[in-house]
Structure formats: structure tokens, C-alpha cells
N, C-alpha and C positions, 0 to 999 in steps of 0.2 A: 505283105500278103493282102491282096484285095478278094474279098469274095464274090456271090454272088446279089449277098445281099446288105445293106443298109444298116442295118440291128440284126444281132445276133437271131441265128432260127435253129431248131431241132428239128433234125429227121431221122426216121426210124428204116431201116434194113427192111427193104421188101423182100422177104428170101423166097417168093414164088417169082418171082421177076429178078431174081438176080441170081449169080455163077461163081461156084471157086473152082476154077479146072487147074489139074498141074498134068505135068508131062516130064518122064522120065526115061532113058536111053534102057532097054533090056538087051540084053546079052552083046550091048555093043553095040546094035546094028537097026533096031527097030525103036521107034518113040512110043509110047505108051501112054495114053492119058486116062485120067480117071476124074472124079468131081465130087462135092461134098456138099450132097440134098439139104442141109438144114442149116441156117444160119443164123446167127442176128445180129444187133447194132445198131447205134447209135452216132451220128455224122452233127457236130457241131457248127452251124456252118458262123462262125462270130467273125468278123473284118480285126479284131483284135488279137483273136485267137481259133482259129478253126481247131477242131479237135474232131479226131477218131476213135470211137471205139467196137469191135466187132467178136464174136466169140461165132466158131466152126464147130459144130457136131461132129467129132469122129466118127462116130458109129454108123453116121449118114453118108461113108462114103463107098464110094460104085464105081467099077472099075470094069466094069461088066463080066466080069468073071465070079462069079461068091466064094470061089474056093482060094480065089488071089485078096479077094476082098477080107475073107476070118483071117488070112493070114498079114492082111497089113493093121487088121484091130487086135493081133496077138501082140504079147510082151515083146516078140523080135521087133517090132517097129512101132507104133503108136501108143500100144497096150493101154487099150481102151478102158478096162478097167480101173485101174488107175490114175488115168489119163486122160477125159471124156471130151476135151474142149480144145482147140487152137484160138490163141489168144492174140489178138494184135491192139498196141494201144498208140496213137501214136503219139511224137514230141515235139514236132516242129512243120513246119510246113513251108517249102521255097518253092515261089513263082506266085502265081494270081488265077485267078478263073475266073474273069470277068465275063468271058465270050463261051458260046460253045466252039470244042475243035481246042482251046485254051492248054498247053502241057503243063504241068508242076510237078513236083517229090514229095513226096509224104515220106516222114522219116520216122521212124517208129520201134516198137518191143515187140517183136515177134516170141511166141511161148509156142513151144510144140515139146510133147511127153515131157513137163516141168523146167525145159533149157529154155531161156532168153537169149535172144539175139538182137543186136539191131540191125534193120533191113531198112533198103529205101527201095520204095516204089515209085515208078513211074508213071503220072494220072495224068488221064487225058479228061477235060470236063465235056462230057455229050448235050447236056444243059437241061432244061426246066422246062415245066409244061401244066397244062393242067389236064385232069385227067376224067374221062365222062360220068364221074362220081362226084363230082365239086371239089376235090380234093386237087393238091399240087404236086408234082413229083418230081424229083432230081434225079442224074445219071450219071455215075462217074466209068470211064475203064481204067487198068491201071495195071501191072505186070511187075517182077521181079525175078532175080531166081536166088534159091540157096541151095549151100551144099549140105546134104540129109546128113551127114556125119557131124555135123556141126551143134545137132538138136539130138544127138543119142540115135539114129535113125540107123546104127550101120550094119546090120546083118547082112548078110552078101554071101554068094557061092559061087569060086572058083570054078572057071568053062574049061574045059577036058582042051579046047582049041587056044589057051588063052584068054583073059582077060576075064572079066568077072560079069554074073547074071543081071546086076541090076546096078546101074548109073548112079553116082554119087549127086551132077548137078541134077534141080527140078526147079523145073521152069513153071512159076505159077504166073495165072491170069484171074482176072476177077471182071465183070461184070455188075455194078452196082445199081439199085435200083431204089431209091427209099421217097418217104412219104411224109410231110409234115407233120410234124409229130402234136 
């Protein structure tokens, strides 16, 4: 695993310049997407050992509906309550990101309503820059999908036509955007 940089760097989760969007099949036939306003984290960027770590606001998320949104922070699905955070850490990292445009997997724990899973993501490196504050900034994008029964996620209702209201797989995307820490 080669990174971007020489010696180990830290960088911090811009979460006004970054994106966690997923998209899920409703009644069969239509995609559905939604996204989660608040995030943060920490991107280890080390040639020895890159490491990830990121935590998602449930409560921040917007589906542009409010009345679809209290009911994905209810106990049927997130139960924000209990549950405030999506938690990704990850374990490993195959490929390199010397270049931007660079593909690699991030392999990692994914935590959603207290279930761990391992997921790998697919990251494209978009690259490094500096930014009109003196400051440096990185960008990563990166995608996955899981199956929401897999994380306790399964409330669901049976369609009068067949087939059920709301899609098992969800396709997430991420947008990353972080800052020298």
C-alpha cells in the first residue's frame, strides 16, 4: 500500500464538503435516495498503515420527506435513540493511491443500530490541493452496497400487487473531503 504521502499525516472529515448518500429500491420499482447532514472522522494517511475512522449522525439524516425521515430514526430501522451513530473503522487497505483517478478497497467494520459487519469499499483517490486558507485538503470517493437485514434494519410491508415496500440491498456512496489535521 503506497499512499499519498512520505510520513505518516492526519486528516480530519470536512463534513460541510463531504457526502454519505445511499439509495434504496421502494415498492420494487422506484430508487430512493436519502443522505446524512453530519459526520466526522479521521483518515490516517501512513505508507505503513493507512487507517480510517468515520462516525454518521443518524438523526442528520434527510430523505426529503420528514414524515419518511422520524420513521427511519424510529426503533423500526435506526432507532436513533439508542443508536445515534454509524460507525465505520476500517482493517486493511489493497491497492495504492499515489495518483489521483488511483482505485483501491478499504476493508473495514461497518456498525449500524449495534450490528458489525465487514464491508469493502470501493475508493477512487480524486487527490490533494491546497486550499485559499493556507491549509491542504484531500478527496477520496468510494461506494459499496449492504443488505439492511444484515444490520437489524428489516421492517418491511407486504405490496397488495406483490413484493414488498421497501428494498433489502442499499447502495451507499460517500464523497470525502478532509483537511490536515
Amino acid at each position: 500500500m503506497t499512499s499519498t504521502a512520505a510520513v505518516p499525516t492526519t486528516w480530519n472529515i470536512d463534513s460541510t464538503h463531504s457526502l454519505v448518500e445511499f439509495s434504496v429500491k421502494h415498492m420494487m420499482i422506484t430508487t430512493v435516495k436519502g443522505r446524512f447532514g453530519a459526520m466526522s472522522g479521521v483518515l490516517s494517511l501512513d505508507p505503513a498503515g493507512p487507517a480510517v475512522e468515520a462516525s454518521v449522525d443518524v438523526a442528520s439524516i434527510d430523505t426529503r420527506t420528514e414524515q419518511r425521515d422520524q420513521h427511519l430514526r424510529s426503533p423500526d430501522f435506526f432507532d436513533v435513540a439508542n443508536h445515534p451513530a454509524i460507525l465505520f473503522k476500517s482493517r486493511r487497505l489493497d491497492g495504492r493511491f499515489a495518483r489521483p483517478g488511483d482505485a483501491f478497497r478499504v476493508i473495514g467494520d461497518l456498525t449500524i443500530k449495534g450490528t458489525t459487519r465487514e464491508v469493502v469499499l470501493d475508493v477512487v483517490y480524486e487527490g490533494q490541493g491546497g486550499d485559499p486558507w493556507g491549509g491542504t485538503r484531500v478527496s477520496f470517493s468510494a461506494s459499496t452496497k449492504i443488505d439492511r437485514h444484515d444490520f437489524g434494519l428489516g421492517w418491511n410491508q407486504a405490496l397488495e400487487t406483490g413484493g414488498v415496500l421497501v428494498g433489502a440491498e442499499v447502495k451507499i456512496s460517500l464523497e470525502i473531503q478532509a483537511t490536515r489535521g
